[in-house]
N, C-alpha and C positions, 0 to 999 in steps of 0.2 A: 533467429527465425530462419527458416528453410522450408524443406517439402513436408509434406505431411508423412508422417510415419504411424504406426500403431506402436506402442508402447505399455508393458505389464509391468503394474504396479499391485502392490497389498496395502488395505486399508482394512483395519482391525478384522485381519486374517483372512479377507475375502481378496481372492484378485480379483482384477478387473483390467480390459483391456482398453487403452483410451487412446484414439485417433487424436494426433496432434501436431502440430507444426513446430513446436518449441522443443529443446533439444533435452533429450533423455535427462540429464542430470539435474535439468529443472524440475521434470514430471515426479520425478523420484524425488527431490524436496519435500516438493510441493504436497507428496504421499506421505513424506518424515512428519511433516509439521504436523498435516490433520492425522497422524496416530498420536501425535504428544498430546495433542489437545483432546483426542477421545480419552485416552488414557487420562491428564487431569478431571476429565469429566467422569470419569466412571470413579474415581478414587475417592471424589467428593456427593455422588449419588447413591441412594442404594438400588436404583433400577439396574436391572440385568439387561433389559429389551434395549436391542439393539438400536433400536430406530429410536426410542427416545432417548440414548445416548447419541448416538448422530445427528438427531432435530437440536437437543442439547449446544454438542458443539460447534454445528452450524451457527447457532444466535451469538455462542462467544466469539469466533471467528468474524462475526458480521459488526458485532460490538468493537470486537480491536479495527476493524477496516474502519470502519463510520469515526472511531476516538481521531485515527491517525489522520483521517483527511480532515479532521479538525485543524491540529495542530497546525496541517503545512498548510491551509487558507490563514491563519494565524501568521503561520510564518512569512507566506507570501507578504501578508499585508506591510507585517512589520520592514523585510526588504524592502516593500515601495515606497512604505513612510521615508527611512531609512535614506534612502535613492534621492526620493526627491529632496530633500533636506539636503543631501548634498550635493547637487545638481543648483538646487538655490544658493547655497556658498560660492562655489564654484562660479557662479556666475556673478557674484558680488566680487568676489575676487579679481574677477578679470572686466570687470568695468558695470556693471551693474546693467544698466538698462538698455544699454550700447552693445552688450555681446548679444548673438542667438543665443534661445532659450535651450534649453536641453530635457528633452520631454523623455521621459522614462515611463514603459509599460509590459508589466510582466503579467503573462496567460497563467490563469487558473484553470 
């Protein structure tokens, strides 16, 4: 992250110029990706219109976000299970009710 800059990108043939603070070869990704995906989209529709290929891969894009923040609340959890579970060894190890606790907590 840095200053803002303006930066040109093409998204299914259209430029566009978009004011950003994140550095060019992300913007430019981040333009790669949503053309893979309109493309997937277009190759499995028979709509030509543009916008409902773009509404289209907007909800598949919103569907992979929404799957993936599943996974890592999942994963998270499993880490804190995981954590404390060994956190309570750990302290049976080294004398049980006689050592400090060790309290583990991870931001979601």
């Amino acid at each position: 992250m840095g200053k803002e800059r303006l930066v040109e990108i093409k998204v299914f043939g259209q430029t566009y110029t978009v004011k950003t603070d994140a550095e060019e070869d992300h913007i430019q990704e981040v333009a790669r990706y949503v053309n893979e995906k309109m493309d997937e989209v277009l190759k499995k529709t028979r709509s030509v219109s543009t916008l409902n290929v773009a509404i289209l891969t907007a909800l598949n894009i919103a569907d992979d976000l929404l799957k993936e923040k599943e996974k890592r609340v999942a994963l998270l959890k499993e880490i804190e299970m995981k954590s404390k579970d060994l956190a309570e060894k750990i302290d049976l190890r080294l004398g049980g009710e006689e050592s400090e606790k060790v309290s583990i907590t991870l931001k979601r």
